[in-house]
N, C-alpha and C positions, 0 to 999 in steps of 0.2 A: 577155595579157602579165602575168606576175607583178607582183604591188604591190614584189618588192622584188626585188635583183640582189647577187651577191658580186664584189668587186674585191679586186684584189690592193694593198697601200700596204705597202713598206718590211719585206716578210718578213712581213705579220698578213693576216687577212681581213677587209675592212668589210663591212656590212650597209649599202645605199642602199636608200635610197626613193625607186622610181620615180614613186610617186604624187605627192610633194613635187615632186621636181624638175617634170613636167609643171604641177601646177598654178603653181610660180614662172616657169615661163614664158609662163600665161596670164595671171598680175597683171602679169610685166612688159611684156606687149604692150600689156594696158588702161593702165596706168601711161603707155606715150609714148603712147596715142591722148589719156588727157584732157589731157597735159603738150600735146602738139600743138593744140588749141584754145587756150593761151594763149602758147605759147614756138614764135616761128617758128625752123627751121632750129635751128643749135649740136650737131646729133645727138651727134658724140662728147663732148660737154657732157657732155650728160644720160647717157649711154651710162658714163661714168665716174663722176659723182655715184651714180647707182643704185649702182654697182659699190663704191663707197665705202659705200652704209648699208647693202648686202647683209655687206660684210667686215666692218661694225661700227665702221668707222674716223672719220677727221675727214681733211678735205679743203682745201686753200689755193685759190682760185679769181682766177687774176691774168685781169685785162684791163682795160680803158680804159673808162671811164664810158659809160653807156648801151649793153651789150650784154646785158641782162637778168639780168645775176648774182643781185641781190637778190631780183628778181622767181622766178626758177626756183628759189631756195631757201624763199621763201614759199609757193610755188604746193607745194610738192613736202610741206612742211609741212601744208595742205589735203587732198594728197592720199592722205596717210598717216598722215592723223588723230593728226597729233602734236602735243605742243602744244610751238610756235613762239614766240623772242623774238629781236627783232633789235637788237643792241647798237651804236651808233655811234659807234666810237673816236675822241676826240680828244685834245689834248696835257693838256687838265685833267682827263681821269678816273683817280677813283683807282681803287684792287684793289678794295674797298668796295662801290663803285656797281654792280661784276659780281656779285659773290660774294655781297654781304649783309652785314648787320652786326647785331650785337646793339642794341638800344634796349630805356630803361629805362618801364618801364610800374607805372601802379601800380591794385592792385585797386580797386574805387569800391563793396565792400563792406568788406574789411578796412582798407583803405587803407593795406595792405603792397605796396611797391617791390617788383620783379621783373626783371629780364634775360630779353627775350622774341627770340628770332630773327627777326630780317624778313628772308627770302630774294631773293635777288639776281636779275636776269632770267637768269642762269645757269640756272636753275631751270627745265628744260624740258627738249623731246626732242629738239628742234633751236634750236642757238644759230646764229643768223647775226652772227659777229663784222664788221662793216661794217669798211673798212679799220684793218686791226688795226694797219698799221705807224705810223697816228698817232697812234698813244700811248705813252709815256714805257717803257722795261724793264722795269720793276717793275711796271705793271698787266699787261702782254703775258705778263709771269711768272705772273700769279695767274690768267689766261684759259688757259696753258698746262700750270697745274698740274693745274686740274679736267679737262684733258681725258686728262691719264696717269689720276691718280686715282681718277675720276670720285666723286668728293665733295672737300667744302669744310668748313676745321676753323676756326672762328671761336672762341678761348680754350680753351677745355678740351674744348669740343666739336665733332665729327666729324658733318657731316652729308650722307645720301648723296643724289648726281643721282638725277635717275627716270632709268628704262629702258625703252626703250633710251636712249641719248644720242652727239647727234653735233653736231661743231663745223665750221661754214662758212667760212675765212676768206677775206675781200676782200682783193686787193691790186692798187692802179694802179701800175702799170710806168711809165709817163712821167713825174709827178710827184712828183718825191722834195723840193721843199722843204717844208718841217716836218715831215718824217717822220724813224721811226725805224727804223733795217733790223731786219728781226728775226732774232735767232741764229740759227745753222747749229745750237747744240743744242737750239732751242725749236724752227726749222721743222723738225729731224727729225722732232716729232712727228706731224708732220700723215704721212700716209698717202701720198695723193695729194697733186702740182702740179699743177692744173690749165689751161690755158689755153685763154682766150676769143678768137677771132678776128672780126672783122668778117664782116658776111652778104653773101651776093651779092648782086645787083641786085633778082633775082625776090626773093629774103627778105625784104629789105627795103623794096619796095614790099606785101608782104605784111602788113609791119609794119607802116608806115604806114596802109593800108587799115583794119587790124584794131583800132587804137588812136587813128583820129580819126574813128568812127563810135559809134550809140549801142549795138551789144550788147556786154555782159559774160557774157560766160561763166558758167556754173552749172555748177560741176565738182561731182564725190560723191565721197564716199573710196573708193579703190581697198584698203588693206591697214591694216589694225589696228596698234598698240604691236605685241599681243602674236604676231599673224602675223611681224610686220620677226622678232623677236628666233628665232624658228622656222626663216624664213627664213638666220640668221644661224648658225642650229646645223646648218644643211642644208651649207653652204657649210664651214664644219670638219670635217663626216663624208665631203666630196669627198677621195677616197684621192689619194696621189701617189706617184711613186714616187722611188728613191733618185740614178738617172738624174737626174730632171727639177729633183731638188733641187741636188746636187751641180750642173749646170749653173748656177743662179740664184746660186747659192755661189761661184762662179766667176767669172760675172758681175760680182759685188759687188764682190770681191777685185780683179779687174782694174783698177778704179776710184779703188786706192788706189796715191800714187806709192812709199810705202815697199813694198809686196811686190813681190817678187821675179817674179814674174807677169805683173807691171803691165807695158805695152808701154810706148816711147819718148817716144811723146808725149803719155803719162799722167805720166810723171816729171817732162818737161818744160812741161806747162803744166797740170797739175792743185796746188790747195794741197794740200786733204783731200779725199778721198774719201767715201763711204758705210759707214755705220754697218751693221752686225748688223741692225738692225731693216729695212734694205733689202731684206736677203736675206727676212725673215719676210715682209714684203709683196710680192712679187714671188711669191711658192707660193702666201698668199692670194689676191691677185688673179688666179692663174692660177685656183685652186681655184673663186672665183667665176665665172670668165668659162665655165668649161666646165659649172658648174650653168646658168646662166644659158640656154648653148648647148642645153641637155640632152644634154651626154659624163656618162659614168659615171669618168673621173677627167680630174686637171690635165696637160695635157703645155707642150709645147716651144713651141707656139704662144702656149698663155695665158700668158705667162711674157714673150714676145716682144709681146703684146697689152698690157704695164702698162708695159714699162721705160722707157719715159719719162718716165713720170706718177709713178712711182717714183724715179727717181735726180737729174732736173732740175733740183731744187734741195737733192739730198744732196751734188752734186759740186760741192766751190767752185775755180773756175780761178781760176790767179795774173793778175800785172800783165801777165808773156809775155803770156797769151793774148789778154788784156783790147786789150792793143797789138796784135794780130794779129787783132783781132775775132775769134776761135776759141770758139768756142760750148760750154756743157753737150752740147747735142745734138749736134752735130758731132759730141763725143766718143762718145756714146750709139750714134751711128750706126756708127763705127768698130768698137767694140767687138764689138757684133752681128756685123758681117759679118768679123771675125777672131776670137769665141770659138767654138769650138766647139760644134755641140749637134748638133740630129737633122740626118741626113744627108737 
């Protein structure tokens, strides 16, 4: 087999590498064997987390306390030898406490003052924002900036994340006293919704088993910094075509009640729709999930394989819906099986 393959993307020719693609599907298989000595069950968890640091993105992770969210984001941390910080959002922290701040120091030879940067637990390859929605706008704003950004400007100076960098956030669904919702233009950014569900029976006697005995796991790093950011130029050079695009483009639009597009019960029970960036993630995620597979380009499937995880909290319903209990996903699922795509 040739090291490399030509595909057709949008009228050019790509160059793949067959060799990448196969070896990213040997790290991602070691990746869920050591995740699986510590994380029972959750497959499409992990299955979309990977899927989110392969696209390079940042990730919102909703479920209800004790279903391992922090723990799969540290472990994942360990085994991708990144260096890891987890942040625990409360209503008293300010921008500061993430970001950094300047402090004044003074030499103890010259004994000249100075403005020196102490860096914030931002400062890493993976942040896990611990429930981000209780804290105040204004810090959720300065956790939201650095992950557009990726650097933080404290007075006149510009200082950059390491790389790669990607953002975890927690959010519990059933507890909303003292929290703060977080915007529909802040949670745009996030990439992925993610959702955590409760384990079966088997799982979680598994879990129990494996978490009130004495061994601990010895996990080893599966993939480097500098492989993930490798990994992340493999998944850009996956070609796609203008079909598969225009589809997800369509997708998107359907979503929103002002065009002309949008079906009936988009008009009638959607506020806002999805952003432009919905449509860019929905080709990456496709683009990922067919490296991942080993296809040599994105189709109609990987496209069909993220919308969920993509739009579920792009799409905000009105009070209709809310009265009618009419779900994002509801909509999600509608949409699908009345837009068009491969036959």
């Amino acid at each position: 087999m040739s090291s490399t393959s030509l595909a057709e993307s949008g009228g050019k020719t790509e160059k793949i590498n067959l060799q990448a693609i196969e070896h990213l599907a040997l790290r991602r298989e070691a990746l869920l064997r050591e995740l699986g000595r510590v994380i029972v069950g959750q497959k499409p968890v992990i299955d979309n987390v990977l899927l989110t640091i392969f696209c390079g993105g940042h990730a919102l992770i909703v479920g209800v306390p004790g279903l391992a969210k922090t723990l799969l984001v540290s472990t994942l941390g360990r085994l991708l030898a990144l260096t890891f910080n987890r942040i625990q959002f409360t209503p008293d922290l300010m921008p500061s406490d993430i970001t950094g701040t300047d402090i004044l120091q003074e030499d103890p030879v010259t004994g000249r003052r100075r403005l020196e940067f102490l860096p914030g637990p931002v400062f890493a390859n993976l942040v896990l924002a611990d429930e981000i929605n209780r804290t105040p706008p204004k810090t959720q704003a300065a956790m939201l900036q650095t992950m557009q950004e990726h650097e933080v400007s404290i007075g006149t100076k510009t200082h950059r994340l390491p790389a790669p960098f990607h953002v975890f956030a927690t959010q519990n669904p059933i507890e909303m006293e003292g929290t703060y919702v977080l915007p529909e233009a802040q949670a745009d950014r996030f990439m992925f919704s993610i959702h955590c569900t409760y384990p079966s029976n088997e799982e979680e006697m598994s879990v129990v088993r494996g978490t009130t005995g004495l061994e601990v796991p010895q996990l080893k790093p599966v993939l480097s910094a500098a492989e993930i950011q490798e990994i992340q130029k493999l998944v850009r050079a996956i070609p796609v075509s203008d079909e598969v695009i225009r589809y997800a483009v369509k997708l998107v639009a359907r979503t929103r009640p002002e065009d002309p597009a949008a079906p009936k019960y988009v008009k009638e029970f959607v506020r806002w729709g999805a952003s432009p960036r919905a449509s860019q993630y929905l080709v990456l995620g496709a683009k990922a999930r067919a490296a991942v597979n080993g296809s040599l380009c994105a189709d109609y499937a990987g496209i069909k394989s993220v919308v969920h995880e993509v739009l579920r909290h792009r799409i905000i319903t009105n009070f209709h819906a809310r009265a009618q209990k009419i779900t994002a996903a509801e909509i999600i699922n509608r949409l699908l099986q009345e837009t068009p795509g491969e036959k």
